[in-house]
mmCIF file as gemmi writes it, N, C-alpha and C atoms, coordinates in Angstrom:
data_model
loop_
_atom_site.group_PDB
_atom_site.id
_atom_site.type_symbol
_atom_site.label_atom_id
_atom_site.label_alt_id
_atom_site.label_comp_id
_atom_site.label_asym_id
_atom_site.label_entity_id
_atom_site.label_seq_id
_atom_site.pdbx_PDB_ins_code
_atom_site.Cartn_x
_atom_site.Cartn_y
_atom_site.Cartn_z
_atom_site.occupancy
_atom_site.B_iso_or_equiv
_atom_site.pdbx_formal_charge
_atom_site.auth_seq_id
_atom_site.auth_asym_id
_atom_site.pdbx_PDB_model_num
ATOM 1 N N . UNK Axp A 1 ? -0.728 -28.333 1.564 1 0 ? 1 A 1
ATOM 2 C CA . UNK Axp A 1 ? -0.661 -26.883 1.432 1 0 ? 1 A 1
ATOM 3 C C . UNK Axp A 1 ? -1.014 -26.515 -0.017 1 0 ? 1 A 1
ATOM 4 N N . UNK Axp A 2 ? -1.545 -25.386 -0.008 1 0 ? 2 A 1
ATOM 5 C CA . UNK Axp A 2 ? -2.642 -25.202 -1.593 1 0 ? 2 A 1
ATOM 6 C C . UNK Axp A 2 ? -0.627 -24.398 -2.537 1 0 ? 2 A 1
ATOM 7 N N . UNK Axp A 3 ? -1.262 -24.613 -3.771 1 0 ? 3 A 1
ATOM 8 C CA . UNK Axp A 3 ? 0.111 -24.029 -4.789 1 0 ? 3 A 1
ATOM 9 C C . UNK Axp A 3 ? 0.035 -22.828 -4.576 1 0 ? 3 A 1
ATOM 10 N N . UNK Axp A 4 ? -1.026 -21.812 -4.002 1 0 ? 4 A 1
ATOM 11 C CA . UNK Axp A 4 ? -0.967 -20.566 -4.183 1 0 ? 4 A 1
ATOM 12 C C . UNK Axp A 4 ? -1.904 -20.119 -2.772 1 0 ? 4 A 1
ATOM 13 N N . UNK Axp A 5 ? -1.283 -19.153 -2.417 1 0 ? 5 A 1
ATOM 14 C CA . UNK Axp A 5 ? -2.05 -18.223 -1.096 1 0 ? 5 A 1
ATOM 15 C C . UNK Axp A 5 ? -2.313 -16.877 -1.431 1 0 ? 5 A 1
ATOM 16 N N . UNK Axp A 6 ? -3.07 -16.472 -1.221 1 0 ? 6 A 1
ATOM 17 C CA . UNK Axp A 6 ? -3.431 -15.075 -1.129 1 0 ? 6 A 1
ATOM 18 C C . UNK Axp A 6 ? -3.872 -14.235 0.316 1 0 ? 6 A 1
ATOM 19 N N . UNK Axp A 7 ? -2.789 -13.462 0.629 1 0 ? 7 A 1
ATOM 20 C CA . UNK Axp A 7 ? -2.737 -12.918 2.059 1 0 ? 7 A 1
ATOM 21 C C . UNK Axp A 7 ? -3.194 -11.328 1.399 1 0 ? 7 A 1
ATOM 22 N N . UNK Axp A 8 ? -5.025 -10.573 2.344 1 0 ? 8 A 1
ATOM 23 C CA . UNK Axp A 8 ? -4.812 -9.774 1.89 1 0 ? 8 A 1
ATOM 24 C C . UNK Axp A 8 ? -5.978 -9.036 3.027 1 0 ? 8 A 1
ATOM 25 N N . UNK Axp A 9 ? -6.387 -8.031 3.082 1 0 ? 9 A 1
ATOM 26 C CA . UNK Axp A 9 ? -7.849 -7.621 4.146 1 0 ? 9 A 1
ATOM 27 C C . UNK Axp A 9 ? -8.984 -7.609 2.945 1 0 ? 9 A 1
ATOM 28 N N . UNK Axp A 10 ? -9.979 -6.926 3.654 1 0 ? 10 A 1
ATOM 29 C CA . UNK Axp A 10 ? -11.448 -6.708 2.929 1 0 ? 10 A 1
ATOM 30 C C . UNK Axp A 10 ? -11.294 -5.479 2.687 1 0 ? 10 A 1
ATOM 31 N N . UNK Axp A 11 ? -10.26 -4.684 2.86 1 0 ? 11 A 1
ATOM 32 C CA . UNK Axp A 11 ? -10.868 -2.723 2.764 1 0 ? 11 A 1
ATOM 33 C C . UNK Axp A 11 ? -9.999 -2.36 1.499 1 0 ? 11 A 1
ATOM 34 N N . UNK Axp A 12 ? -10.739 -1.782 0.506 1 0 ? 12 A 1
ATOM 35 C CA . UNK Axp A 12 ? -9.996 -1.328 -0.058 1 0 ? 12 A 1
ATOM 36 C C . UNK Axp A 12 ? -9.147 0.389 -0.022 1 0 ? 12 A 1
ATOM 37 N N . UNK Axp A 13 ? -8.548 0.529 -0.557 1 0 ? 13 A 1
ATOM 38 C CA . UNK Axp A 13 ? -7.58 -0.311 -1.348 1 0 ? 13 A 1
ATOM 39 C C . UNK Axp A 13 ? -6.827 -1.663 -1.22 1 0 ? 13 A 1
ATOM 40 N N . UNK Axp A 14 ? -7.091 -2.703 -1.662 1 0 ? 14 A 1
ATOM 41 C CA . UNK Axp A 14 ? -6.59 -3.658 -1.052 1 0 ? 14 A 1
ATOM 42 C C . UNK Axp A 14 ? -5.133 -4.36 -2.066 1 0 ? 14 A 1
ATOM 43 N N . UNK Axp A 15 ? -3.998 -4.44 -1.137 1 0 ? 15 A 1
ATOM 44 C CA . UNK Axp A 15 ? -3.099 -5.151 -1.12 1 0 ? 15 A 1
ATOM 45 C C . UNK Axp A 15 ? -2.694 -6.801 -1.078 1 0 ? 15 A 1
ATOM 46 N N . UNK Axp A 16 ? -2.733 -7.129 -1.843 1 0 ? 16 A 1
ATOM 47 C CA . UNK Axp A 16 ? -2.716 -8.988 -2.094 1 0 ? 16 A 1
ATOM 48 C C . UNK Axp A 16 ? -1.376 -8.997 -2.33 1 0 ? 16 A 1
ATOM 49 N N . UNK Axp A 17 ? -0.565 -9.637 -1.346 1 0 ? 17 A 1
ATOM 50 C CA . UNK Axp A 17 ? 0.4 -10.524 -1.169 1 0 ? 17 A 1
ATOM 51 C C . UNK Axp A 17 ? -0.082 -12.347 -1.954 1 0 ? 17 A 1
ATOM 52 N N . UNK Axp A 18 ? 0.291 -12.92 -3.398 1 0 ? 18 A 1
ATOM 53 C CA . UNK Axp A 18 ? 0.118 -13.369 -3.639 1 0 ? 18 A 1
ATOM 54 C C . UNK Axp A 18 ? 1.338 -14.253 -3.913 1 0 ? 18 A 1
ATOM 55 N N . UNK Axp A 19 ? 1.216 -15.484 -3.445 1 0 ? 19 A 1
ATOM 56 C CA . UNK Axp A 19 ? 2.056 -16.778 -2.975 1 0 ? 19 A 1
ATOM 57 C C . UNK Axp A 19 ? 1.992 -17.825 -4.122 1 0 ? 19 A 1
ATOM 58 N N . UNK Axp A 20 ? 3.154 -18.35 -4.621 1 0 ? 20 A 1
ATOM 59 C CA . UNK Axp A 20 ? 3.497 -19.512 -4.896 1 0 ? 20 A 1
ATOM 60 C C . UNK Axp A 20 ? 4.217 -20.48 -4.634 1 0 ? 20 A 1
ATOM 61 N N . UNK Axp A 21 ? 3.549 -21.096 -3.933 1 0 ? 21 A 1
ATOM 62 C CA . UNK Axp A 21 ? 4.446 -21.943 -2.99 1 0 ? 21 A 1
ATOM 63 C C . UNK Axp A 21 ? 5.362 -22.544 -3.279 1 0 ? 21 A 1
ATOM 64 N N . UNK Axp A 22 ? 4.552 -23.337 -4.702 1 0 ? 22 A 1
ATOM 65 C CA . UNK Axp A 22 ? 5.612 -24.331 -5.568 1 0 ? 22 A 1
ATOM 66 C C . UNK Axp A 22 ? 6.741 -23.936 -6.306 1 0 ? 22 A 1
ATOM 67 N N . UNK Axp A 23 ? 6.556 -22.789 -6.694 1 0 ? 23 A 1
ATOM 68 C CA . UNK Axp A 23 ? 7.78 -22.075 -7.156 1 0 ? 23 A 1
ATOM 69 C C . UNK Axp A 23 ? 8.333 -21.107 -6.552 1 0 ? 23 A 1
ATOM 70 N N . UNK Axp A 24 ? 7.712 -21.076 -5.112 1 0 ? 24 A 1
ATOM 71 C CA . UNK Axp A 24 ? 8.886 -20.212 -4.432 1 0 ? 24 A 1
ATOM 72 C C . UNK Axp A 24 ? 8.938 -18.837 -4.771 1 0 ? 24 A 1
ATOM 73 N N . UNK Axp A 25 ? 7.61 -18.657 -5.365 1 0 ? 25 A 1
ATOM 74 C CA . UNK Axp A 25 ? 7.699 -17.133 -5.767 1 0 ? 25 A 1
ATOM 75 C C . UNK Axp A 25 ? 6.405 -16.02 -5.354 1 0 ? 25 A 1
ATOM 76 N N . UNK Axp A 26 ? 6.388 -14.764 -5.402 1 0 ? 26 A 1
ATOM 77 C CA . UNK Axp A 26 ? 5.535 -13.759 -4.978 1 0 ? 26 A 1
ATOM 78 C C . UNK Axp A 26 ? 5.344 -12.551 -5.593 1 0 ? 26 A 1
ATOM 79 N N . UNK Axp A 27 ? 4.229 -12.544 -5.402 1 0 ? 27 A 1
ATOM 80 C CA . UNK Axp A 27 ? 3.977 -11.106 -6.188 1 0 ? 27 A 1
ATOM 81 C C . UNK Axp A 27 ? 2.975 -9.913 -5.782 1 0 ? 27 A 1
ATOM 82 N N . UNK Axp A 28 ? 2.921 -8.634 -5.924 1 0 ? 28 A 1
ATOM 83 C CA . UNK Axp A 28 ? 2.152 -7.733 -4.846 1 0 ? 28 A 1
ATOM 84 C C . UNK Axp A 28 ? 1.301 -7.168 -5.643 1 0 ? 28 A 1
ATOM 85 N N . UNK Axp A 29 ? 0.25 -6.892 -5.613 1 0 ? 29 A 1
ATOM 86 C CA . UNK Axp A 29 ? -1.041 -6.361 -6.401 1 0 ? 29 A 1
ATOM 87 C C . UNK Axp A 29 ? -1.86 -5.156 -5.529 1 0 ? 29 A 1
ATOM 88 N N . UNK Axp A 30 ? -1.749 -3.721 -5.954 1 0 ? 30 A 1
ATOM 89 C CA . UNK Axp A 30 ? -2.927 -3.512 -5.375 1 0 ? 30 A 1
ATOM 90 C C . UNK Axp A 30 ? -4.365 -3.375 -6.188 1 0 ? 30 A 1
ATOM 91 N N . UNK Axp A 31 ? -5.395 -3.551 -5.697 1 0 ? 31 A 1
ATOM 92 C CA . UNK Axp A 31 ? -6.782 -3.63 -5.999 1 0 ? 31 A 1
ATOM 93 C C . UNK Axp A 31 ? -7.339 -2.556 -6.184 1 0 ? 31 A 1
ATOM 94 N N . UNK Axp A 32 ? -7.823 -2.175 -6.731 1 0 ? 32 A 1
ATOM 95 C CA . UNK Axp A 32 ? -8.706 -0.972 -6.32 1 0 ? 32 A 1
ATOM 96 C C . UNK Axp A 32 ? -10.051 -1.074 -6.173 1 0 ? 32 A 1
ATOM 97 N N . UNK Axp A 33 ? -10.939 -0.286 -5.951 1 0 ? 33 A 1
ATOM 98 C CA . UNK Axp A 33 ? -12.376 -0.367 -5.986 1 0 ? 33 A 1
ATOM 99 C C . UNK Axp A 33 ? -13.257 -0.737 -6.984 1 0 ? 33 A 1
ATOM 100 N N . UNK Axp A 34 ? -12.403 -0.03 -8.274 1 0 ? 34 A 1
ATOM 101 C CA . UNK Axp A 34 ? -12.915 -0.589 -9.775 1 0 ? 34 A 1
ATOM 102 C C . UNK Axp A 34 ? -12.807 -1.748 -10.123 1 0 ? 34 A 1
ATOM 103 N N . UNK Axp A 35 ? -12.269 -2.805 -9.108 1 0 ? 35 A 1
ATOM 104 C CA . UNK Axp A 35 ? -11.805 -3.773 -9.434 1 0 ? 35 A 1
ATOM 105 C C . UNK Axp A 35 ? -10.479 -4.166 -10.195 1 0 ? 35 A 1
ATOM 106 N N . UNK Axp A 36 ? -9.419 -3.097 -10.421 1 0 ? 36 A 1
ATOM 107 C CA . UNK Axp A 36 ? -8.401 -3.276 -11.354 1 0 ? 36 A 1
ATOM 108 C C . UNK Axp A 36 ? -7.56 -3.394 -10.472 1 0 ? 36 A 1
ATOM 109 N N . UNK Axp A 37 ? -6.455 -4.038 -11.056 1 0 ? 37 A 1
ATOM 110 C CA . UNK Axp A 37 ? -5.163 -4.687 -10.161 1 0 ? 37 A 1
ATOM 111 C C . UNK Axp A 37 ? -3.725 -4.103 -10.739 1 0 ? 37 A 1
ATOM 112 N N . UNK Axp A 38 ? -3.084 -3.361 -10.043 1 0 ? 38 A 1
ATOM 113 C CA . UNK Axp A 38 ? -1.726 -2.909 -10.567 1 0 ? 38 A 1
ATOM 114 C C . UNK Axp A 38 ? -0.924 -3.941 -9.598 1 0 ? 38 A 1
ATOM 115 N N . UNK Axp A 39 ? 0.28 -4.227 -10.578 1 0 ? 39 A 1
ATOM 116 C CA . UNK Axp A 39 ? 1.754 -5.036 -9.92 1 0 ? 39 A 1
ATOM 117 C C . UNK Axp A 39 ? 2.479 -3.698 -9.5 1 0 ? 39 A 1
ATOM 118 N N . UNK Axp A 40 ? 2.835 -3.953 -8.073 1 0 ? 40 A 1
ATOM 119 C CA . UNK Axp A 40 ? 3.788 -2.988 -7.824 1 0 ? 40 A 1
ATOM 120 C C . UNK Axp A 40 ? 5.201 -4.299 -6.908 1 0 ? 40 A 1
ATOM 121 N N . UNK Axp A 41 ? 6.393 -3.663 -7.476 1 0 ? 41 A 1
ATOM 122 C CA . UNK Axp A 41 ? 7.622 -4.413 -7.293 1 0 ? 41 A 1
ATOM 123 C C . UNK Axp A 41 ? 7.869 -4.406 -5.829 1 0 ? 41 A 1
ATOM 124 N N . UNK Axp A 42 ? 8.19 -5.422 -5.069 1 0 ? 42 A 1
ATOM 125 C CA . UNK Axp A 42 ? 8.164 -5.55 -3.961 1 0 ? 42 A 1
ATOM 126 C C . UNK Axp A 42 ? 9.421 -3.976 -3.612 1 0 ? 42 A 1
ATOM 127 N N . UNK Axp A 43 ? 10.119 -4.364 -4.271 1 0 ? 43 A 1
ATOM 128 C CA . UNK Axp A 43 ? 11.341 -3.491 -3.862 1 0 ? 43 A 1
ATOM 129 C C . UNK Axp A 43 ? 11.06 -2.325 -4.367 1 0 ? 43 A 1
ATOM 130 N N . UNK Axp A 44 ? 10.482 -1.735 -4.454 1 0 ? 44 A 1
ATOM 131 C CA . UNK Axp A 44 ? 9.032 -0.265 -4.432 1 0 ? 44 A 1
ATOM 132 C C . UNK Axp A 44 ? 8.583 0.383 -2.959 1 0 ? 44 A 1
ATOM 133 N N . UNK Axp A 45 ? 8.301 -1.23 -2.704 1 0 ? 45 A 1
ATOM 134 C CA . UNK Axp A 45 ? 7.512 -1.616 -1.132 1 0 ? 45 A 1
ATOM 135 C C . UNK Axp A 45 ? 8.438 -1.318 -0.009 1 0 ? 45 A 1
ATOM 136 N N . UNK Axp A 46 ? 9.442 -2.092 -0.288 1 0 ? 46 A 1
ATOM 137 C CA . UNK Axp A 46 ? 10.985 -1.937 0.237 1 0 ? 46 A 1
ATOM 138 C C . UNK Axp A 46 ? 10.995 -0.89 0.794 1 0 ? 46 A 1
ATOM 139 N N . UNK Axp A 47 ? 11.623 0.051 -0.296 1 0 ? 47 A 1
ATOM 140 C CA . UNK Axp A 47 ? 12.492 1.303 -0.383 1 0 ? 47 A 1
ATOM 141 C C . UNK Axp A 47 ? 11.048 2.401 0.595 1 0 ? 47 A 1
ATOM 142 N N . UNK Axp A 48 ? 10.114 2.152 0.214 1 0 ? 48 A 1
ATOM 143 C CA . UNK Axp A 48 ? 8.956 2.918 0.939 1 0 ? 48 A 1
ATOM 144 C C . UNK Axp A 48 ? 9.213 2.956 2.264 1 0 ? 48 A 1
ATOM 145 N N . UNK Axp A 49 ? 9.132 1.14 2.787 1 0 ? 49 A 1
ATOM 146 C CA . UNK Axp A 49 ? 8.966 1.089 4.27 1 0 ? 49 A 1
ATOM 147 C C . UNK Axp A 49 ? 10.171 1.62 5.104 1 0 ? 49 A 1
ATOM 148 N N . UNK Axp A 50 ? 11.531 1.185 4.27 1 0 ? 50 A 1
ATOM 149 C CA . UNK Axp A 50 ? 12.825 1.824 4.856 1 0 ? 50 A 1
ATOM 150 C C . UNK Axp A 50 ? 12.437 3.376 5.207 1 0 ? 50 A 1
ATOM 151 N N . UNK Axp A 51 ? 11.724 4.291 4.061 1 0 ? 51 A 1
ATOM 152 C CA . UNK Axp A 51 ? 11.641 5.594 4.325 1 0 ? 51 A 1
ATOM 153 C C . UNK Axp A 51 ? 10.845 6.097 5.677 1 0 ? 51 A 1
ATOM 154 N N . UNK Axp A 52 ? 9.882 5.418 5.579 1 0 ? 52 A 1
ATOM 155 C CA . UNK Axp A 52 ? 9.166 4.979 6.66 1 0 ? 52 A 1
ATOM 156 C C . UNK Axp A 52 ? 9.533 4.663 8.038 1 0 ? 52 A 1
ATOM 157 N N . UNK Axp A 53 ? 10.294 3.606 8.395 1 0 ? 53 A 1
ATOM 158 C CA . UNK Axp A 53 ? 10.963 3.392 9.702 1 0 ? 53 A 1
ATOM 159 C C . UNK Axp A 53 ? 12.033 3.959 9.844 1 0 ? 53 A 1
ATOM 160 N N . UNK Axp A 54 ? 12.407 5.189 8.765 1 0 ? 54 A 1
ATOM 161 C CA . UNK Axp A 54 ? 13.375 6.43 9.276 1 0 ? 54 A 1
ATOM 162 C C . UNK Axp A 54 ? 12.768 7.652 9.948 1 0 ? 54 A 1
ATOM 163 N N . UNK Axp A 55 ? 11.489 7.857 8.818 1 0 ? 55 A 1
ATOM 164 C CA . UNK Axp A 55 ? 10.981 9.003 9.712 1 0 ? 55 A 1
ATOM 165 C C . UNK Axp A 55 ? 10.303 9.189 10.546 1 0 ? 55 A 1
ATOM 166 N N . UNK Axp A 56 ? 9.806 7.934 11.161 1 0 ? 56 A 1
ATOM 167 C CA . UNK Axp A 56 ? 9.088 7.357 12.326 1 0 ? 56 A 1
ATOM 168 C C . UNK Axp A 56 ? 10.469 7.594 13.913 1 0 ? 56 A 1
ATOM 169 N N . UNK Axp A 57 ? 11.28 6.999 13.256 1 0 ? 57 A 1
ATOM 170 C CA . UNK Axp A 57 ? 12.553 7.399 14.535 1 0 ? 57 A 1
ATOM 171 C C . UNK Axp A 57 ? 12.636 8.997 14.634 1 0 ? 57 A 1
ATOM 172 N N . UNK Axp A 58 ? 12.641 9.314 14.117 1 0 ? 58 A 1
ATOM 173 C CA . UNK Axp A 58 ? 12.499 11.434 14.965 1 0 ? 58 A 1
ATOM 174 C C . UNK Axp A 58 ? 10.875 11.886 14.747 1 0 ? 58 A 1
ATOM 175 N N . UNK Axp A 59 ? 10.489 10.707 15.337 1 0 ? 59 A 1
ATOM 176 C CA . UNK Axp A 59 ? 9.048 11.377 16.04 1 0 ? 59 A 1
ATOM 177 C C . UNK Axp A 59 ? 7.81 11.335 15.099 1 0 ? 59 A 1
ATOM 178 N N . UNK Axp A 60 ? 7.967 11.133 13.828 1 0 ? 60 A 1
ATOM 179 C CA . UNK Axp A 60 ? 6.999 11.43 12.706 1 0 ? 60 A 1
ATOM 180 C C . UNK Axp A 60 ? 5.582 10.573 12.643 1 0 ? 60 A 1
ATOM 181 N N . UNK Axp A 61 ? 4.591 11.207 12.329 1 0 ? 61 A 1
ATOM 182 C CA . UNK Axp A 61 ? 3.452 10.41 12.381 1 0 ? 61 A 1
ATOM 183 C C . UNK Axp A 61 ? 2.435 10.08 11.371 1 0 ? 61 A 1
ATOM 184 N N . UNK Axp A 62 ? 1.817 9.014 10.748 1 0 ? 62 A 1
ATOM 185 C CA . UNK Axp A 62 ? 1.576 9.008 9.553 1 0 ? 62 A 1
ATOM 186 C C . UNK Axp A 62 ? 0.118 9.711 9.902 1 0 ? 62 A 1
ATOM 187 N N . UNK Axp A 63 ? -0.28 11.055 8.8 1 0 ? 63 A 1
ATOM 188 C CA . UNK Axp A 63 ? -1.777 11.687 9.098 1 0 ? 63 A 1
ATOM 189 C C . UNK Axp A 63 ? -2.526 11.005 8.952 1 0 ? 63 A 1
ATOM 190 N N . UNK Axp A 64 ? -3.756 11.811 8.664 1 0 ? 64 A 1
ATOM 191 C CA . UNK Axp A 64 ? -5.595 11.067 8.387 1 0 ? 64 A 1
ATOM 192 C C . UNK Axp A 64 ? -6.19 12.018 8.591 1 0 ? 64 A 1
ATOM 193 N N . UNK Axp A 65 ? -7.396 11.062 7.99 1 0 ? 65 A 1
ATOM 194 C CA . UNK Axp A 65 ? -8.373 12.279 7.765 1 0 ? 65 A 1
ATOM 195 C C . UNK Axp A 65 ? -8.561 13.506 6.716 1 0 ? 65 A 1
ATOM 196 N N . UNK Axp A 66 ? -8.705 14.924 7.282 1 0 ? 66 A 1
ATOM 197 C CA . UNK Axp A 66 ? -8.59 15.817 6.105 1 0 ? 66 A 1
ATOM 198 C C . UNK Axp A 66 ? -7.386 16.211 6.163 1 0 ? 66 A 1
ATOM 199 N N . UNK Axp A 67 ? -6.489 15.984 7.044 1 0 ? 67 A 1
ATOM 200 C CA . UNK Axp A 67 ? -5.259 16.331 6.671 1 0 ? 67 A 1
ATOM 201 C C . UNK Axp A 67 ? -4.107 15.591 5.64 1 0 ? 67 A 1
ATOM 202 N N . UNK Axp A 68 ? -5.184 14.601 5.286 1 0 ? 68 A 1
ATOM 203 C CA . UNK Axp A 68 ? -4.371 14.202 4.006 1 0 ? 68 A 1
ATOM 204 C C . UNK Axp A 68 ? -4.287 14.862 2.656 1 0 ? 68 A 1
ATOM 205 N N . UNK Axp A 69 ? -5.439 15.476 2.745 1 0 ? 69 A 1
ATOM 206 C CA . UNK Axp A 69 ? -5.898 16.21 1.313 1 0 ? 69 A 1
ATOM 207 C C . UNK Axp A 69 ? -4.807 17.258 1.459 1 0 ? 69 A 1
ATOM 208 N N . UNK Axp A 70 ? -4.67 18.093 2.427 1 0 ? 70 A 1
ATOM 209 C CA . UNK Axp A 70 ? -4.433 19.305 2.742 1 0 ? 70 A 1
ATOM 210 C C . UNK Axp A 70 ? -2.379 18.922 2.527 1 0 ? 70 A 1
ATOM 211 N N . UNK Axp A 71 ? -1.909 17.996 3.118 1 0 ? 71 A 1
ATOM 212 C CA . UNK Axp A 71 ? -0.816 17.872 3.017 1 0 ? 71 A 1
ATOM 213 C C . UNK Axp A 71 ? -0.309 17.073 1.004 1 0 ? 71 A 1
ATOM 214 N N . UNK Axp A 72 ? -0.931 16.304 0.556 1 0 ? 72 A 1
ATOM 215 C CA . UNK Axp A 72 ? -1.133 15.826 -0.497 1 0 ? 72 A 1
ATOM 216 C C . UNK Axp A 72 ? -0.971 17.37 -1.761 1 0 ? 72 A 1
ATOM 217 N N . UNK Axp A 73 ? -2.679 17.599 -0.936 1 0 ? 73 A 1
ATOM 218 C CA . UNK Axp A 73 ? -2.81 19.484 -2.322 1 0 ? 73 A 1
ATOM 219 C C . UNK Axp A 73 ? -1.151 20.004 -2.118 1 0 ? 73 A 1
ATOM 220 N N . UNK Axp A 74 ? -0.874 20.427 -1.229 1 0 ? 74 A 1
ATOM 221 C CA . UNK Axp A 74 ? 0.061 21.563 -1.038 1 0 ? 74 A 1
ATOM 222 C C . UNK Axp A 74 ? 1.294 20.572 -1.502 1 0 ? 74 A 1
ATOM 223 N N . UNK Axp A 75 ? 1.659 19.384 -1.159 1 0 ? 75 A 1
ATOM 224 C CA . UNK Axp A 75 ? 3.149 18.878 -1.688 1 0 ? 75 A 1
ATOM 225 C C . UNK Axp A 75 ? 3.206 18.207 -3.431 1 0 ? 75 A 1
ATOM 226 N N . UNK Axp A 76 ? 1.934 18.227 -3.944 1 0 ? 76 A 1
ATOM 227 C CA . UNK Axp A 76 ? 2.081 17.441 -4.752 1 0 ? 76 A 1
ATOM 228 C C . UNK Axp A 76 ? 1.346 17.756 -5.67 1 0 ? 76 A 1
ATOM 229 N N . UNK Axp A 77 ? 0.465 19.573 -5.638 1 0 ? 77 A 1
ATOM 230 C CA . UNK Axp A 77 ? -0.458 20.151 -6.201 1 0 ? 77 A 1
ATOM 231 C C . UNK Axp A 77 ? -2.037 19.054 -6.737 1 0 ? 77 A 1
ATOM 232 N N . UNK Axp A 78 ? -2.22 17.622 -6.104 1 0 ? 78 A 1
ATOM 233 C CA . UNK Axp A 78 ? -3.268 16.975 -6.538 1 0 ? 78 A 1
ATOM 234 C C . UNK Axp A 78 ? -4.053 17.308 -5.282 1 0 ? 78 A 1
ATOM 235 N N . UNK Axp A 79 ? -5.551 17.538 -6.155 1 0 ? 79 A 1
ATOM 236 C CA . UNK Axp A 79 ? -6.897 17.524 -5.233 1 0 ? 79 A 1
ATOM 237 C C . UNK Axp A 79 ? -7.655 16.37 -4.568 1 0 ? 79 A 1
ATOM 238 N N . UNK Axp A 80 ? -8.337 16.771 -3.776 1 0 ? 80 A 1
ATOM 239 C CA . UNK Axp A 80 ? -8.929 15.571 -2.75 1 0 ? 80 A 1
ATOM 240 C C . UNK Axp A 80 ? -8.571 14.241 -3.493 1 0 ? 80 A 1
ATOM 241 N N . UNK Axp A 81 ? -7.935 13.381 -2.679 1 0 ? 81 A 1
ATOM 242 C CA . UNK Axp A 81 ? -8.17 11.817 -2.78 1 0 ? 81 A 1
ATOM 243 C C . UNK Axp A 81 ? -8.944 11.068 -2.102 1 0 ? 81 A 1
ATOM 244 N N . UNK Axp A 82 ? -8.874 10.247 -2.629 1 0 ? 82 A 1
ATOM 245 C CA . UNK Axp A 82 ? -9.627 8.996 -1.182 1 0 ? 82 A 1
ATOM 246 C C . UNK Axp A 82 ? -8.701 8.022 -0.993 1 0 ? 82 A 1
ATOM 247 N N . UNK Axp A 83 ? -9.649 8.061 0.318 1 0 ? 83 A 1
ATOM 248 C CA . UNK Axp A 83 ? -8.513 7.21 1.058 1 0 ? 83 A 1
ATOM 249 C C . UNK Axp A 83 ? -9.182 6.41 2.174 1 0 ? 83 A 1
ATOM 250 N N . UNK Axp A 84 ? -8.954 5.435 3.093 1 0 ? 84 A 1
ATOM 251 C CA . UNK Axp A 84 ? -9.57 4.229 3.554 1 0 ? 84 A 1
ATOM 252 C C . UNK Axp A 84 ? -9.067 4.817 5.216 1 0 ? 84 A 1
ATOM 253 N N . UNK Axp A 85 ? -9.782 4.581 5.741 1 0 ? 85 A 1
ATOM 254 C CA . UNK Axp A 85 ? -9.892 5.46 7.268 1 0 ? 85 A 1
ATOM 255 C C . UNK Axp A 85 ? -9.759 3.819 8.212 1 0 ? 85 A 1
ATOM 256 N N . UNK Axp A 86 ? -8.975 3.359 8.791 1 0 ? 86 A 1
ATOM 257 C CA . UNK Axp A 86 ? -8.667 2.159 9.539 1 0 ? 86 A 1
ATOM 258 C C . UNK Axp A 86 ? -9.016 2.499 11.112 1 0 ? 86 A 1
């Protein structure tokens, strides 16, 4: 088994789950298009997905499309983003 794995897709933004086997340790990166890599703390990731499989139980649905811009502008006053269409 190799000292290190990298679990991740081809689309960016891409997310690398990066493995050390030998030390038993991990770390989360996302990628961007520019090629630059931010560490974000798993327990970031955590606290997200918990929020996530709460508001998924009363019905909630994650958007797309242009209704991301539109929900994004209005909650968070930022203009068009991009974003990766699956």
């Amino acid at each position: 088994m190799p000292a290190y794995e990298d679990i991740h897709d081809e689309t960016y933004p891409i997310l690398h789950l990066v493995i050390d086997h030998r030390r038993k340790k991990y770390v989360v990166l996302l990628e961007t298009s520019d090629g630059e890599y931010i560490y974000i703390p798993a327990s970031k990731i955590k606290n997200v997905y918990e929020k996530i499989a709460g508001i998924e139980k009363k019905a909630y649905s994650e958007t797309t499309g242009d209704q991301v811009d539109v929900i994004v502008e209005e909650a968070l006053g930022l203009e068009r983003i991009e974003y990766v269409e699956e």
